[in-house]
C-alpha positions, 0 to 999 in steps of 0.5 A, spaced: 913 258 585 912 251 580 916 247 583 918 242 577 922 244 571 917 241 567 911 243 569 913 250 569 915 249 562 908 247 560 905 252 564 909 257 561 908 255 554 900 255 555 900 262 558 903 263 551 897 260 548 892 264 552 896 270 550 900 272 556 907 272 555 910 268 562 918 265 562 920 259 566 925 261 570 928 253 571 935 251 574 941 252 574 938 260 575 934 257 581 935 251 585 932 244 582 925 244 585 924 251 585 921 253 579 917 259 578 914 264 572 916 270 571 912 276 569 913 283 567 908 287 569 908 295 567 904 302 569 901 301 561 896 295 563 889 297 564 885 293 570 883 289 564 890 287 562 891 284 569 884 280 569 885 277 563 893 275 565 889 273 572 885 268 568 889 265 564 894 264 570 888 260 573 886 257 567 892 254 566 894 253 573 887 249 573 889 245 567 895 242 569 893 241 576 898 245 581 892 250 582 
């Protein structure tokens, strides 16, 4: 969970520039304040895809001061 709307929003967005597609999931589908990132993991990703989304989390996360 994110939390705000707009930090989950922005998180989102530079996930999207370090390559990892991640949708906010904002209000009205969760409760305001409740936020969150919604990723779509499959059986086709290789131990290097994970790690490389794991990465960018952390980057973005690290960027934006909510990890």
């Amino acid at each position: 969970m994110v939390g705000e709307s707009e930090v989950a929003k922005r998180l989102s967005s530079r996930l999207f520039e370090l390559g990892v597609f991640a949708l906010p999931i904002v209000y009205p589908m969760v409760a305001q304040g409740k936020a969150r990132i919604r990723t779509i993991m499959n059986a086709a990703l290789d131990p290097e895809d994970v790690e490389f989304a794991a990465d960018a989390f952390e980057k973005a996360g690290h960027e934006l001061g909510i990890v």
